[in-house]
C-alpha positions, -999 to 999 in steps of 0.1 A, spaced: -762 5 -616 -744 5 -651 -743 -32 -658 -725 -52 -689 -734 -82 -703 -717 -115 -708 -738 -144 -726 -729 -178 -734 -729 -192 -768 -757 -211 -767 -792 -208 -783 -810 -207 -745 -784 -180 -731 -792 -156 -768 -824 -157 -767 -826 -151 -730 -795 -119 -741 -821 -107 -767 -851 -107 -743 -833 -91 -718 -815 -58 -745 -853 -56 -753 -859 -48 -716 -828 -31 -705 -802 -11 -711 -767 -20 -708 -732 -5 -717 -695 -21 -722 -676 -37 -701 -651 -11 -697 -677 18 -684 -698 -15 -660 -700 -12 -625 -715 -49 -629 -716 -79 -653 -748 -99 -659 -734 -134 -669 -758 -157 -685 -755 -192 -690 -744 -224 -671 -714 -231 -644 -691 -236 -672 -694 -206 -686 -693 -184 -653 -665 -204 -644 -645 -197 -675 -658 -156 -676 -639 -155 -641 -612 -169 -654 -610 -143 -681 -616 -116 -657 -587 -127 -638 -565 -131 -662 -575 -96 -677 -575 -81 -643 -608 -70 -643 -625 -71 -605 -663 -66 -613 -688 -81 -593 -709 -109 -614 -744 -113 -613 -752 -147 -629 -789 -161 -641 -794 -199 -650 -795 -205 -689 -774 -233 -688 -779 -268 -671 -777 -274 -634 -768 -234 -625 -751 -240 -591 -733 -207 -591 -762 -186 -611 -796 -169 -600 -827 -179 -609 -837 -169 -652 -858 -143 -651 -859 -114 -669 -886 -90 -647 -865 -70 -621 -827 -69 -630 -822 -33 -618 -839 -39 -581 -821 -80 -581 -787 -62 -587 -793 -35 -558 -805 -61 -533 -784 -88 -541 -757 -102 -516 -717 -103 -522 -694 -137 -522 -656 -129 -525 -645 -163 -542 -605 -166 -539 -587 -188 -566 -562 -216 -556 -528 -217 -575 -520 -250 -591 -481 -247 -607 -479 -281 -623 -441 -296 -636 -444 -318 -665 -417 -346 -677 -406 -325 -707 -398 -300 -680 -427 -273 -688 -444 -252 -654 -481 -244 -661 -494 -223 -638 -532 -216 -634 -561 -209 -610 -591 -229 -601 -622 -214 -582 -636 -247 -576 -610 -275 -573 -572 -288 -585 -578 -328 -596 -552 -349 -603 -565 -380 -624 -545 -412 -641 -542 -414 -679 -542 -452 -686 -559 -483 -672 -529 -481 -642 -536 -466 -611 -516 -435 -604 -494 -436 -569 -488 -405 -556 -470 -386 -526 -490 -361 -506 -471 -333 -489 -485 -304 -470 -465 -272 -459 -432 -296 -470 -439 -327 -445 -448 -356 -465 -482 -367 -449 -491 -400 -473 -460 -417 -496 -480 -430 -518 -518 -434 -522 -527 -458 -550 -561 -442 -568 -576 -429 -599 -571 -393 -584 -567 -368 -562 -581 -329 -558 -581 -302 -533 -617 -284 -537 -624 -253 -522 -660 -242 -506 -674 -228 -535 -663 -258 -554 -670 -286 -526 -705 -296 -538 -690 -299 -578 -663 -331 -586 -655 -331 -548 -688 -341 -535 -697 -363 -567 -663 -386 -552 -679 -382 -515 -664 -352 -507 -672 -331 -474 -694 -306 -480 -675 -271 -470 -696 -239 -456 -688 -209 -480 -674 -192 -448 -650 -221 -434 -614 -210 -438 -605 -251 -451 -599 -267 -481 -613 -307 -490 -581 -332 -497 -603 -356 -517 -590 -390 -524 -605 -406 -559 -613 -441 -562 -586 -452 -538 -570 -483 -541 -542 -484 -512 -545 -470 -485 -585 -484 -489 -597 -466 -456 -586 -430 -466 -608 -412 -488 -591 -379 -477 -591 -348 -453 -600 -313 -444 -566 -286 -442 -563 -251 -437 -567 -230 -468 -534 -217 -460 -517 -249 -462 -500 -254 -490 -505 -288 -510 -480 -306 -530 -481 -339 -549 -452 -360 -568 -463 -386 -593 -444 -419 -585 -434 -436 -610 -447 -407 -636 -436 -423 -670 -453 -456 -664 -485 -443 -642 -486 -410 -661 -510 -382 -641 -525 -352 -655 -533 -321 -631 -567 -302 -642 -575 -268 -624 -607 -263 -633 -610 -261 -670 -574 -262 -677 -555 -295 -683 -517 -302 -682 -508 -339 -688 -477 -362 -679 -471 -341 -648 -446 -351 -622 -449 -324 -595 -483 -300 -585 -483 -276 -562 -514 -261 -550 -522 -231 -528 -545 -205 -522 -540 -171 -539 -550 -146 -514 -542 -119 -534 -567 -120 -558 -607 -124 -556 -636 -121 -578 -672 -111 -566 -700 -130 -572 -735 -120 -564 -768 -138 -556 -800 -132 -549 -814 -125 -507 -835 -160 -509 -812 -180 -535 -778 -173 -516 -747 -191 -523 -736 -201 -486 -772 -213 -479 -776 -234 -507 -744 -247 -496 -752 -255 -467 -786 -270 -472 -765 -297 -497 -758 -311 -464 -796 -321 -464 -807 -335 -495 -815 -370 -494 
């Protein structure tokens, strides 16, 4: 399997790149049936973000040189060619978020693992949630708001006590942050088809930015969010270090 490599920027990830060319062969991008990604979440997160934006539909193979490594295999450098035969597929499918600012600007950008609205200033935000046009919530007083999906359900979402989502579920996490008013709702679980929108109340005074992903837009007024299920990205994983089971067994830690 022709494989490229991507490597982060980072003293770890090039040593690990140089230990690997030493081993292995690998060709450019444009003749890969396969990228090797090495690094942390970050950095796979923003390589998928390339790819999509470039068009580019490989599969990614990622090993840990970063930090925590959620998304990546385990580093080693003994096996790539037989890893990359055996390994297992995940189709990861981007939500939209189209955010409106107050000077009138639409960003619009994808987010494999959630859309988070936060405040700017010491004020709580108040925001309207609606979903498929019915207005569900008028105005919930918090720090924030995101929609999360699976593969991003154990990232920000569960560090504000976010449901855990099985890689396979067809739902997205509505995660309330910090809530003020209503106290008692922290959030809930929709349809991945739904589509999600929020209007800042009061937007000059309680300004709100909207962050998908990596990708910041401040002073917003209206986000819409929805899934795109017209594009996926591929990300493979190790038989015994699978993405849906390690998932799901976040469910058990204590």
């Amino acid at each position: 399997m022709r494989a490229a490599l991507a490597v982060s920027d980072t003293p770890l990830a090039r040593a690990a790149e140089a230990e690997l060319r030493a081993r292995h062969a690998f060709v450019p991008l444009a003749q890969a049936e396969v990228i090797v990604a090495l690094g942390g979440d970050g950095f796979l997160l923003a390589l998928l973000h390339r790819l999509l934006d470039d068009g580019v539909s490989l599969p990614v193979y990622g090993m840990n040189r970063g930090t925590v490594g959620f998304l990546m295999n385990h580093w080693s450098p003994e096996r790539l060619p037989e890893r990359l035969a055996e390994a297992r597929g995940f189709a990861l499918r981007p939500l939209t978020m189209t955010a409106t600012t107050q000077a009138g600007e639409t960003v619009v950008s994808p987010a494999f693992n959630e859309v988070s609205l936060l405040r700017e200033t010491r004020q709580a935000a108040r925001i309207e949630i609606a979903i498929d046009g019915k207005v569900r919530m008028e105005e919930l007083a918090c720090d924030g708001v995101l929609v999360a999906t699976p593969a991003g359900s154990t990232a920000y979402n569960l560090s504000v006590n976010g449901p855990i989502l099985p890689l396979e579920s067809d739902l997205l996490a509505l995660t309330a942050i910090s809530p003020f008013r209503p106290r008692r709702w922290h959030g809930a679980l929709i349809p991945n088809r739904a589509v999600v929108e929020f209007r800042i109340l009061e937007a000059e005074r309680r300004p709100v930015s909207a962050v998908a992903d990596q990708v910041e837009v401040r002073d917003v007024t209206h986000v819409r969010v929805a899934t795109d299920f017209g594009r996926s990205l591929e990300l493979l994983f190790d038989p015994d270090y699978a993405l849906d089971d390690r998932i799901f067994a976040e469910q058990f830690l204590t």
